[in-house]
C-alpha positions in Angstrom: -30.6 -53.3 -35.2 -33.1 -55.3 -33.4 -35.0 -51.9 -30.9 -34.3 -48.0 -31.1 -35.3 -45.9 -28.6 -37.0 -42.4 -30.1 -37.3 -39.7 -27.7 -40.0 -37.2 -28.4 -43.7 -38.0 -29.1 -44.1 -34.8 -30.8 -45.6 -34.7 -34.9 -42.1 -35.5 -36.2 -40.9 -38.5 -33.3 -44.1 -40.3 -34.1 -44.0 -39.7 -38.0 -40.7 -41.4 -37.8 -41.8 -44.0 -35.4 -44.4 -44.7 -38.1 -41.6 -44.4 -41.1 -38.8 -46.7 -39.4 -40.9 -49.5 -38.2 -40.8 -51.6 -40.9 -37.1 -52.0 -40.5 -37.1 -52.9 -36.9 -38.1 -55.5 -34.2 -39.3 -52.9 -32.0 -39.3 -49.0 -31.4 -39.5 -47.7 -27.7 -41.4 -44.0 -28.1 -40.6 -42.3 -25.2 -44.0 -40.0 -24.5 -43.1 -36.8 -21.9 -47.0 -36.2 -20.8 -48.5 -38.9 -19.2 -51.9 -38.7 -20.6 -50.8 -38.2 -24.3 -49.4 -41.5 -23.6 -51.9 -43.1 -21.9 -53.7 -42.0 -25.0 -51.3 -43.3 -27.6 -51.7 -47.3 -25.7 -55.5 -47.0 -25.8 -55.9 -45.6 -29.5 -52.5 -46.2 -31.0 -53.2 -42.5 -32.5 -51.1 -39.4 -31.5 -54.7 -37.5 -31.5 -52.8 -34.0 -30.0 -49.6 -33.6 -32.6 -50.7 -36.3 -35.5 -53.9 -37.4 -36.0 -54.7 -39.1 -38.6 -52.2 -42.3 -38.7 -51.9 -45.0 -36.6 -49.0 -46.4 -34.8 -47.7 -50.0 -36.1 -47.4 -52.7 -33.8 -44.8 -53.3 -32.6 -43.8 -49.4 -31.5 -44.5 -49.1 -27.7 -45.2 -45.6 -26.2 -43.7 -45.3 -22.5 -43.2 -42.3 -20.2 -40.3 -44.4 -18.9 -36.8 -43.0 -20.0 -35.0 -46.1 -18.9 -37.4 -48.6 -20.2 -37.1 -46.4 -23.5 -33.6 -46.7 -23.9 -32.0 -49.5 -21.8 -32.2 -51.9 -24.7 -32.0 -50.3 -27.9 -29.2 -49.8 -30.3 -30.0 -46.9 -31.2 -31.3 -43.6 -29.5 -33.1 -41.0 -32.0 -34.0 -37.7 -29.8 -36.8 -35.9 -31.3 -37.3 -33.3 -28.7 -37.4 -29.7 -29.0 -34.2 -28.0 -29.2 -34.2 -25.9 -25.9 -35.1 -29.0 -23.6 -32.4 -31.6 -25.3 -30.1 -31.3 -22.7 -31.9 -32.1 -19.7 -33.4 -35.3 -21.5 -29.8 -36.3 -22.5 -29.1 -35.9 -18.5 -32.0 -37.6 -17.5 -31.2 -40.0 -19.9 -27.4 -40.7 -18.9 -27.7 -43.3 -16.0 -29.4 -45.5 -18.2 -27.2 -45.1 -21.4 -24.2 -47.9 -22.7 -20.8 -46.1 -24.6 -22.2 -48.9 -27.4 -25.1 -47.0 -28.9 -25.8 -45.0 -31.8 -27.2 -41.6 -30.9 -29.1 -39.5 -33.6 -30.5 -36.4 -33.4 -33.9 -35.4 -35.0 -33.8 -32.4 -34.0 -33.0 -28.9 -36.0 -32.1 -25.9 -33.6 -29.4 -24.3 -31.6 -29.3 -23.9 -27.8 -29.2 -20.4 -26.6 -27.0 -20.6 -23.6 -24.6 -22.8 -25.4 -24.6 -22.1 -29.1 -24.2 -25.8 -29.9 -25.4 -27.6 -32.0 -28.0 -30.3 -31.2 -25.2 -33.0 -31.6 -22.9 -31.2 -29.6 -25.4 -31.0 -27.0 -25.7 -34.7 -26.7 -21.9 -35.2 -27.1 -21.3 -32.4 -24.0 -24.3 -34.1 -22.2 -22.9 -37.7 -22.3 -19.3 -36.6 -21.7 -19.3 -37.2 -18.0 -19.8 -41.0 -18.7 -18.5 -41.7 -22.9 -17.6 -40.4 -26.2 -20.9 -41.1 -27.6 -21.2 -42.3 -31.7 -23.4 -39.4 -32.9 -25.1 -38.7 -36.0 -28.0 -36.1 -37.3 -30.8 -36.8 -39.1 -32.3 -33.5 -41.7 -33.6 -32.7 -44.5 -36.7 -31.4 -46.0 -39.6 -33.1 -43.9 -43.2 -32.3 -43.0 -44.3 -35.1 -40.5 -47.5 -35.5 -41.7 -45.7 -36.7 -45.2 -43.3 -38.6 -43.5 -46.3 -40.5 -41.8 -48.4 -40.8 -45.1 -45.0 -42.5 -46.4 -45.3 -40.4 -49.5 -41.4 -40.2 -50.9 -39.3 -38.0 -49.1 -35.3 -38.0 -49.2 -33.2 -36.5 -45.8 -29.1 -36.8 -44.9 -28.4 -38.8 -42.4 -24.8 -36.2 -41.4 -21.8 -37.8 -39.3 -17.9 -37.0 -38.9 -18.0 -40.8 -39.2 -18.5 -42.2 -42.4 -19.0 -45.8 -41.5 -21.3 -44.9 -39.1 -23.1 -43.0 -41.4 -23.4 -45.7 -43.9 -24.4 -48.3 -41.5 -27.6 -45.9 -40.8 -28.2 -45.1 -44.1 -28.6 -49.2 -44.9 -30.7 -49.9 -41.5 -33.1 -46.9 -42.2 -33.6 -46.8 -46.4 -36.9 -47.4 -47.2 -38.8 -47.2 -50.9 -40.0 -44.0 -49.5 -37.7 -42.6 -46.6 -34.2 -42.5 -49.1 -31.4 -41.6 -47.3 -28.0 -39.3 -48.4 -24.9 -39.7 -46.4 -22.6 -36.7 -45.8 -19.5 -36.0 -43.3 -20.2 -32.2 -43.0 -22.4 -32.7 -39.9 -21.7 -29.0 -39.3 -22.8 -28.0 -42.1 -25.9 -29.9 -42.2 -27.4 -29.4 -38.8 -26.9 -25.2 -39.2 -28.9 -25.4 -42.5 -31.4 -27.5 -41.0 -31.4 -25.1 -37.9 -31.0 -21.5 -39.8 -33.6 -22.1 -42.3 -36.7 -22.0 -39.7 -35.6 -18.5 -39.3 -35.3 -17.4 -43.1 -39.2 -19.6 -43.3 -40.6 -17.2 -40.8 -39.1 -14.1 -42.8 -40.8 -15.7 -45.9 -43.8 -16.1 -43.9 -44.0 -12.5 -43.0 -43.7 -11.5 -46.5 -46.8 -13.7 -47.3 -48.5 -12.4 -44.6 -47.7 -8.6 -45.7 -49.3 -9.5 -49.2 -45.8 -8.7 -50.8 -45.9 -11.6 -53.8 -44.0 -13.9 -55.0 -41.1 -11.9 -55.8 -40.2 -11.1 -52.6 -40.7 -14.7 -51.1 -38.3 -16.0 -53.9 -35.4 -13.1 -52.6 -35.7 -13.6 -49.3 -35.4 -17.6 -49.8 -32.4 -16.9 -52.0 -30.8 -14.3 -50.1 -31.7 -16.3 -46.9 -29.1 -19.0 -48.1 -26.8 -16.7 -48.7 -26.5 -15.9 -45.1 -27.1 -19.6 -44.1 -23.8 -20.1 -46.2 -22.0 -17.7 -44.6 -22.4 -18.9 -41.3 -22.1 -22.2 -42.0 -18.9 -22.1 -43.7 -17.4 -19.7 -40.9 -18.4 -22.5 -38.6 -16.5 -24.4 -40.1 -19.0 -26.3 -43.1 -18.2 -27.0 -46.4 -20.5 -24.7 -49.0 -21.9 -27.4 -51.3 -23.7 -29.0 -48.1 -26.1 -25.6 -48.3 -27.1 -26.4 -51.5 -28.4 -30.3 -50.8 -31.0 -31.5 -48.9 -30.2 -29.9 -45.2 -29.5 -26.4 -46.8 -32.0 -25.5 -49.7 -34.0 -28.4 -50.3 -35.3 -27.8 -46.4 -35.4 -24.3 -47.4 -37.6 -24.3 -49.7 -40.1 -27.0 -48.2 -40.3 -24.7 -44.7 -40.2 -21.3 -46.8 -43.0 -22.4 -49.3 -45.0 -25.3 -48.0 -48.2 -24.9 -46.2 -47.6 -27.8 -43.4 -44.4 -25.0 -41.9 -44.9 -24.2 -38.4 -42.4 -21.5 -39.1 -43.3 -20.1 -42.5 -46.6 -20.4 -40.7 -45.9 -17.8 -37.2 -44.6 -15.5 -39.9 -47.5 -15.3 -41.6 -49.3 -14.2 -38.3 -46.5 -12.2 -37.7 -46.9 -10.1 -40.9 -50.5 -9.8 -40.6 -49.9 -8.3 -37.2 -50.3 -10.5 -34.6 -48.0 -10.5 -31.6 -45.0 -13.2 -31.1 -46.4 -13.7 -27.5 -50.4 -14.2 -29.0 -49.2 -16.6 -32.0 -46.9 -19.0 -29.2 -50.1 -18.9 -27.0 -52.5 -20.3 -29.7 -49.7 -23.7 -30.5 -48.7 -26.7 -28.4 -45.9 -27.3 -31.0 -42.6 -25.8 -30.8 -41.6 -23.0 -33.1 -37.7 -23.6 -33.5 -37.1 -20.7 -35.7 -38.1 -18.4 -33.0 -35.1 -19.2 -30.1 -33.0 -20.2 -33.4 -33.3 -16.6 -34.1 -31.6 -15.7 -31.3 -29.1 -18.3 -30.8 -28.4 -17.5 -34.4 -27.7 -13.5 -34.1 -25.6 -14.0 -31.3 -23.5 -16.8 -33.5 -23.1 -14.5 -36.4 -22.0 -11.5 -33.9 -19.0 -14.0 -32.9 -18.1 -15.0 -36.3 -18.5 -11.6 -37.6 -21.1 -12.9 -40.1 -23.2 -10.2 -41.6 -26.9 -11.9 -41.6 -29.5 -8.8 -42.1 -32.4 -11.1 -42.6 -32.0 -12.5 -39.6 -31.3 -9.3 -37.9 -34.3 -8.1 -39.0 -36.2 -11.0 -37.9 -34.5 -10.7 -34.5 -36.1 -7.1 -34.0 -39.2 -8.4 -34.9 -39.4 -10.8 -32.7 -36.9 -10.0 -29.7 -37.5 -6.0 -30.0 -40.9 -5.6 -31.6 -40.1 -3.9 -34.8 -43.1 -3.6 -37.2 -43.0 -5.5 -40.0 -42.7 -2.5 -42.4 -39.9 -0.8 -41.1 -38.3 -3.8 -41.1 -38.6 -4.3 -44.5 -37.7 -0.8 -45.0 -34.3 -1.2 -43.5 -33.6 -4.5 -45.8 -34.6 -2.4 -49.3 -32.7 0.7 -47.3 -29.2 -0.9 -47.2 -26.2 0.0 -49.2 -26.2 -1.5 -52.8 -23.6 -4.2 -53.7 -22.8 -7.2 -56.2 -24.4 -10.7 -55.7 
Protein backbone atom coordinates (compact mmCIF):
# COMPACT_ATOMS: atom_id res chain seq x y z
CA UNK A 1 0.00 0.00 0.00
CA UNK A 2 1.83 2.75 -1.46
CA UNK A 3 -0.53 6.23 0.43
CA UNK A 4 -3.39 6.14 3.14
CA UNK A 5 -5.49 8.85 3.63
CA UNK A 6 -6.04 9.51 7.74
CA UNK A 7 -8.87 11.64 8.47
CA UNK A 8 -8.64 13.47 11.76
CA UNK A 9 -5.69 15.56 12.99
CA UNK A 10 -6.74 15.09 16.48
CA UNK A 11 -3.95 13.43 19.42
CA UNK A 12 -4.86 9.94 18.19
CA UNK A 13 -4.87 10.61 13.87
CA UNK A 14 -1.51 12.19 14.23
CA UNK A 15 -0.10 9.57 16.78
CA UNK A 16 -0.93 7.04 14.20
CA UNK A 17 0.32 9.20 11.34
CA UNK A 18 3.56 9.09 13.33
CA UNK A 19 3.21 5.06 14.13
CA UNK A 20 2.25 3.89 10.41
CA UNK A 21 4.76 5.91 8.48
CA UNK A 22 7.43 3.69 8.41
CA UNK A 23 5.38 1.30 6.47
CA UNK A 24 4.19 3.62 3.81
CA UNK A 25 5.28 5.83 0.77
CA UNK A 26 3.07 8.52 1.92
CA UNK A 27 0.25 9.42 4.47
CA UNK A 28 -2.29 12.22 3.45
CA UNK A 29 -3.50 13.86 7.14
CA UNK A 30 -6.43 15.40 6.48
CA UNK A 31 -6.38 18.62 9.12
CA UNK A 32 -10.30 20.19 9.61
CA UNK A 33 -8.98 23.85 11.05
CA UNK A 34 -7.09 25.64 8.75
CA UNK A 35 -4.63 27.17 11.02
CA UNK A 36 -3.81 23.91 12.96
CA UNK A 37 -2.76 22.95 9.60
CA UNK A 38 -1.09 25.76 8.43
CA UNK A 39 0.76 25.05 11.71
CA UNK A 40 1.50 21.40 11.22
CA UNK A 41 3.44 22.49 7.43
CA UNK A 42 5.43 25.15 9.18
CA UNK A 43 6.53 23.15 12.34
CA UNK A 44 5.68 19.63 11.47
CA UNK A 45 4.42 19.59 15.29
CA UNK A 46 0.61 19.10 16.21
CA UNK A 47 1.37 21.99 18.98
CA UNK A 48 -2.69 22.08 20.05
CA UNK A 49 -3.58 18.03 20.47
CA UNK A 50 0.25 16.53 20.54
CA UNK A 51 3.04 18.38 21.23
CA UNK A 52 5.91 16.93 21.71
CA UNK A 53 6.61 14.64 18.47
CA UNK A 54 7.35 15.52 15.22
CA UNK A 55 5.64 14.47 12.02
CA UNK A 56 7.93 12.19 9.61
CA UNK A 57 8.48 13.11 6.25
CA UNK A 58 6.82 11.99 4.11
CA UNK A 59 3.17 12.58 5.99
CA UNK A 60 1.49 15.66 4.37
CA UNK A 61 -1.18 17.63 6.39
CA UNK A 62 -4.03 19.11 4.02
CA UNK A 63 -7.42 20.73 4.72
CA UNK A 64 -8.24 19.17 1.33
CA UNK A 65 -10.69 16.19 1.62
CA UNK A 66 -10.20 15.16 -2.03
CA UNK A 67 -6.48 15.73 -2.18
CA UNK A 68 -6.51 13.57 1.13
CA UNK A 69 -8.14 10.72 -0.22
CA UNK A 70 -8.23 10.58 -4.07
CA UNK A 71 -5.06 8.47 -4.15
CA UNK A 72 -4.69 6.37 -1.27
CA UNK A 73 -5.50 2.78 -0.60
CA UNK A 74 -6.56 3.11 2.30
CA UNK A 75 -8.85 5.63 4.28
CA UNK A 76 -8.32 5.59 8.32
CA UNK A 77 -11.09 8.16 9.86
CA UNK A 78 -9.95 9.38 13.15
CA UNK A 79 -12.63 11.86 13.72
CA UNK A 80 -14.78 12.17 16.62
CA UNK A 81 -17.69 9.98 16.77
CA UNK A 82 -20.67 12.40 16.43
CA UNK A 83 -19.22 14.27 13.24
CA UNK A 84 -18.14 10.80 11.21
CA UNK A 85 -20.95 10.94 9.09
CA UNK A 86 -20.83 14.19 7.60
CA UNK A 87 -16.97 13.62 6.79
CA UNK A 88 -17.94 10.25 5.22
CA UNK A 89 -20.50 12.52 3.00
CA UNK A 90 -18.18 15.04 2.32
CA UNK A 91 -15.90 12.53 1.52
CA UNK A 92 -18.05 10.37 -0.93
CA UNK A 93 -17.58 12.26 -4.41
CA UNK A 94 -14.08 11.71 -4.12
CA UNK A 95 -14.11 7.95 -2.89
CA UNK A 96 -13.27 4.56 -5.38
CA UNK A 97 -15.49 1.08 -4.39
CA UNK A 98 -11.49 -0.18 -4.32
CA UNK A 99 -10.43 1.14 -0.93
CA UNK A 100 -9.89 -0.07 2.40
CA UNK A 101 -11.79 1.98 4.94
CA UNK A 102 -10.87 1.78 8.72
CA UNK A 103 -12.26 3.34 11.43
CA UNK A 104 -10.16 4.77 14.37
CA UNK A 105 -12.71 5.78 16.04
CA UNK A 106 -14.53 4.37 19.36
CA UNK A 107 -18.14 5.68 19.87
CA UNK A 108 -21.73 5.33 18.89
CA UNK A 109 -23.85 7.85 17.05
CA UNK A 110 -26.89 9.08 18.91
CA UNK A 111 -29.44 9.49 16.20
CA UNK A 112 -28.48 6.27 14.68
CA UNK A 113 -27.11 3.87 17.24
CA UNK A 114 -24.52 2.51 14.81
CA UNK A 115 -21.65 1.74 15.14
CA UNK A 116 -18.74 3.81 13.70
CA UNK A 117 -18.35 1.12 10.92
CA UNK A 118 -21.77 1.08 10.21
CA UNK A 119 -21.82 4.72 9.89
CA UNK A 120 -19.27 4.63 7.16
CA UNK A 121 -20.97 1.53 5.47
CA UNK A 122 -24.69 3.55 5.59
CA UNK A 123 -22.64 6.70 4.50
CA UNK A 124 -21.06 5.20 1.35
CA UNK A 125 -24.07 3.16 0.41
CA UNK A 126 -25.51 5.57 -2.09
CA UNK A 127 -22.34 4.97 -4.30
CA UNK A 128 -20.57 1.10 -2.90
CA UNK A 129 -20.33 -1.58 -0.54
CA UNK A 130 -17.32 -0.31 1.03
CA UNK A 131 -14.39 -2.97 2.48
CA UNK A 132 -14.50 -1.87 6.20
CA UNK A 133 -12.50 -2.64 9.09
CA UNK A 134 -11.95 -1.07 12.83
CA UNK A 135 -8.99 -0.42 14.38
CA UNK A 136 -9.10 -0.67 18.90
CA UNK A 137 -7.52 -1.50 21.49
CA UNK A 138 -5.91 -0.11 24.48
CA UNK A 139 -4.10 3.22 23.23
CA UNK A 140 -3.04 6.55 24.70
CA UNK A 141 -1.77 8.65 21.71
CA UNK A 142 0.90 10.09 23.34
CA UNK A 143 2.40 6.30 23.64
CA UNK A 144 1.47 5.44 20.36
CA UNK A 145 3.62 8.48 19.22
CA UNK A 146 6.58 7.72 21.65
CA UNK A 147 6.41 4.18 19.81
CA UNK A 148 6.63 2.56 23.16
CA UNK A 149 4.96 -1.19 22.55
CA UNK A 150 1.44 -1.14 22.38
CA UNK A 151 -0.79 -4.15 20.92
CA UNK A 152 -4.58 -3.12 19.30
CA UNK A 153 -7.21 -5.56 16.92
CA UNK A 154 -7.41 -4.60 13.83
CA UNK A 155 -11.72 -6.23 13.75
CA UNK A 156 -13.38 -7.20 10.28
CA UNK A 157 -16.32 -9.60 9.15
CA UNK A 158 -13.61 -10.18 6.56
CA UNK A 159 -10.85 -12.23 7.50
CA UNK A 160 -8.60 -11.70 4.59
CA UNK A 161 -9.06 -8.26 4.78
CA UNK A 162 -8.14 -8.28 8.15
CA UNK A 163 -4.98 -10.11 7.71
CA UNK A 164 -3.87 -8.06 4.78
CA UNK A 165 -4.03 -5.00 7.41
CA UNK A 166 -2.57 -6.72 10.08
CA UNK A 167 0.79 -7.53 7.68
CA UNK A 168 0.82 -3.75 6.12
CA UNK A 169 0.47 -2.12 9.56
CA UNK A 170 2.81 -4.56 12.18
CA UNK A 171 5.44 -2.86 13.45
CA UNK A 172 8.18 -3.94 16.43
CA UNK A 173 6.06 -1.77 18.44
CA UNK A 174 2.38 -1.22 17.04
CA UNK A 175 1.52 -5.46 17.05
CA UNK A 176 -1.55 -6.09 15.70
CA UNK A 177 -4.46 -9.03 16.67
CA UNK A 178 -6.90 -9.91 14.00
CA UNK A 179 -10.56 -10.80 15.01
CA UNK A 180 -13.93 -11.31 12.94
CA UNK A 181 -16.29 -10.10 15.85
CA UNK A 182 -16.14 -6.43 14.62
CA UNK A 183 -19.27 -6.04 16.71
CA UNK A 184 -17.97 -7.10 19.46
CA UNK A 185 -14.90 -5.10 19.30
CA UNK A 186 -16.04 -1.66 18.40
CA UNK A 187 -18.88 -1.79 21.46
CA UNK A 188 -16.05 -2.53 23.97
CA UNK A 189 -13.96 -0.02 22.52
CA UNK A 190 -17.05 2.33 22.63
CA UNK A 191 -18.73 1.30 26.16
CA UNK A 192 -15.61 1.37 28.12
CA UNK A 193 -15.22 5.44 27.94
CA UNK A 194 -18.32 5.33 29.87
CA UNK A 195 -17.47 2.65 32.63
CA UNK A 196 -13.65 5.04 32.65
CA UNK A 197 -15.62 8.07 33.65
CA UNK A 198 -17.60 6.03 36.36
CA UNK A 199 -14.08 4.97 37.57
CA UNK A 200 -13.05 8.40 37.34
CA UNK A 201 -15.72 9.63 39.61
CA UNK A 202 -14.89 7.20 42.22
CA UNK A 203 -11.30 8.60 42.13
CA UNK A 204 -12.47 11.83 42.27
CA UNK A 205 -14.91 11.03 45.36
CA UNK A 206 -11.75 9.64 47.26
CA UNK A 207 -13.50 6.11 47.42
CA UNK A 208 -10.14 3.82 46.98
CA UNK A 209 -8.99 1.36 45.19
CA UNK A 210 -11.60 -1.08 46.02
CA UNK A 211 -14.18 0.56 44.48
CA UNK A 212 -12.30 1.52 41.19
CA UNK A 213 -11.49 -2.33 40.86
CA UNK A 214 -15.63 -3.18 41.11
CA UNK A 215 -16.72 -0.72 39.03
CA UNK A 216 -14.03 -1.89 36.30
CA UNK A 217 -15.10 -5.43 36.83
CA UNK A 218 -18.65 -4.97 37.05
CA UNK A 219 -18.42 -2.40 34.17
CA UNK A 220 -17.51 -5.44 31.88
CA UNK A 221 -20.04 -7.21 32.98
CA UNK A 222 -22.42 -4.90 31.43
CA UNK A 223 -20.17 -4.21 28.37
CA UNK A 224 -20.68 -8.09 27.88
CA UNK A 225 -24.05 -8.00 28.08
CA UNK A 226 -24.69 -5.63 25.51
CA UNK A 227 -22.31 -6.74 23.33
CA UNK A 228 -23.38 -10.15 23.14
CA UNK A 229 -27.11 -9.09 22.79
CA UNK A 230 -25.87 -7.15 19.83
CA UNK A 231 -24.89 -9.77 18.51
CA UNK A 232 -20.77 -10.27 19.73
CA UNK A 233 -19.16 -13.17 20.76
CA UNK A 234 -18.14 -12.99 24.78
CA UNK A 235 -14.45 -13.84 24.58
CA UNK A 236 -13.89 -10.61 22.36
CA UNK A 237 -14.69 -8.53 25.94
CA UNK A 238 -12.07 -10.15 27.51
CA UNK A 239 -9.04 -9.20 24.75
CA UNK A 240 -7.69 -6.16 23.84
CA UNK A 241 -11.04 -4.05 22.64
CA UNK A 242 -12.94 -5.18 25.89
CA UNK A 243 -10.70 -5.26 29.10
CA UNK A 244 -7.34 -4.59 28.04
CA UNK A 245 -8.90 -0.87 26.82
CA UNK A 246 -10.70 -1.01 30.01
CA UNK A 247 -8.36 -1.08 32.13
CA UNK A 248 -5.80 1.44 30.31
CA UNK A 249 -8.94 4.22 30.16
CA UNK A 250 -10.25 3.24 33.76
CA UNK A 251 -6.68 3.42 35.37
CA UNK A 252 -4.26 5.31 33.33
CA UNK A 253 -3.56 8.90 33.90
CA UNK A 254 -3.34 10.02 29.95
CA UNK A 255 -7.70 9.08 29.91
CA UNK A 256 -9.69 11.92 28.75
CA UNK A 257 -12.57 9.97 30.16
CA UNK A 258 -11.32 8.53 33.50
CA UNK A 259 -10.09 12.09 33.52
CA UNK A 260 -13.92 14.27 33.19
CA UNK A 261 -14.94 11.82 35.91
CA UNK A 262 -12.63 12.78 38.13
CA UNK A 263 -13.81 16.48 37.79
CA UNK A 264 -17.10 15.12 37.86
CA UNK A 265 -16.68 13.51 41.32
CA UNK A 266 -15.04 16.37 42.80
CA UNK A 267 -18.03 18.40 41.78
CA UNK A 268 -17.56 20.15 38.84
CA UNK A 269 -20.24 20.51 36.30
CA UNK A 270 -20.43 18.36 32.88
CA UNK A 271 -21.08 21.73 31.04
CA UNK A 272 -17.69 23.56 33.04
CA UNK A 273 -15.38 20.34 32.45
CA UNK A 274 -16.40 20.29 28.36
CA UNK A 275 -15.74 24.09 28.39
CA UNK A 276 -12.13 23.79 29.82
CA UNK A 277 -11.03 20.80 26.64
CA UNK A 278 -10.65 21.12 22.87
CA UNK A 279 -10.54 17.26 22.80
CA UNK A 280 -13.57 15.20 22.49
CA UNK A 281 -14.92 13.24 25.47
CA UNK A 282 -16.60 10.09 23.73
CA UNK A 283 -17.80 8.58 26.83
CA UNK A 284 -20.07 11.44 27.42
CA UNK A 285 -22.55 11.13 24.05
CA UNK A 286 -21.53 7.26 24.34
CA UNK A 287 -23.43 7.40 27.49
CA UNK A 288 -26.34 8.18 25.95
CA UNK A 289 -26.28 6.41 22.82
CA UNK A 290 -25.41 3.57 25.07
CA UNK A 291 -28.65 3.78 27.55
CA UNK A 292 -30.83 4.10 24.84
CA UNK A 293 -29.18 0.74 23.20
CA UNK A 294 -29.53 -1.18 26.33
CA UNK A 295 -33.40 0.10 26.74
CA UNK A 296 -33.91 -1.79 23.18
CA UNK A 297 -32.14 -4.84 23.98
CA UNK A 298 -33.54 -4.99 27.35
CA UNK A 299 -29.96 -5.02 28.81
CA UNK A 300 -29.81 -4.17 32.42
CA UNK A 301 -26.57 -1.68 32.67
CA UNK A 302 -26.96 0.25 36.11
CA UNK A 303 -23.53 1.69 35.91
CA UNK A 304 -24.28 3.33 33.05
CA UNK A 305 -27.59 4.39 34.20
CA UNK A 306 -26.08 5.90 36.85
CA UNK A 307 -23.64 7.68 34.88
CA UNK A 308 -26.51 8.79 32.53
CA UNK A 309 -28.16 10.73 35.48
CA UNK A 310 -25.18 12.21 36.23
CA UNK A 311 -24.44 13.49 33.33
CA UNK A 312 -27.92 13.85 31.30
CA UNK A 313 -30.07 14.57 34.68
CA UNK A 314 -27.62 16.02 37.12
CA UNK A 315 -27.66 13.46 39.88
CA UNK A 316 -24.97 14.04 42.53
CA UNK A 317 -22.42 11.85 42.68
CA UNK A 318 -23.45 10.40 46.13
CA UNK A 319 -26.77 9.50 45.56
CA UNK A 320 -25.74 7.92 42.68
CA UNK A 321 -23.56 5.82 44.31
CA UNK A 322 -26.14 5.24 46.89
CA UNK A 323 -28.56 3.78 44.45
CA UNK A 324 -25.70 1.25 43.00
CA UNK A 325 -24.83 -0.12 46.79
CA UNK A 326 -28.92 0.26 47.25
CA UNK A 327 -29.91 -2.42 44.66
CA UNK A 328 -31.22 -5.86 45.29
CA UNK A 329 -28.53 -8.43 46.22
CA UNK A 330 -27.72 -11.28 43.69
CA UNK A 331 -25.05 -13.97 42.59
CA UNK A 332 -22.06 -12.92 40.36
Amino acid sequence: MRTIAIIGAGGWGTALSIALARNVESIRLWVYEPELCESLCAKRMNELYLPGFFLPANVTPTIRLDAAVSDAGLVLTAVPSQHLRAVCRQMLPHLRPEQIFLSATKGIEIQSLLRMSEVIAESLAPRFVPRLAALSGPTFAREVAHQWPTAVVVASQDAELAAELQRQFSTPSFRLYTNTDIIGVELGGAVKNVIAIAAGVCEGMGLGSNAIAAVITRGLAEMTRLACACGARAETLVGLAGLGDLVLTCTGALSRNRSAGVELGRGRSVEEILGSTRQAIEGIHTTAATMELARRKGVEMPITEQMYAMLYDHRPPREALRELMDRSLKPE
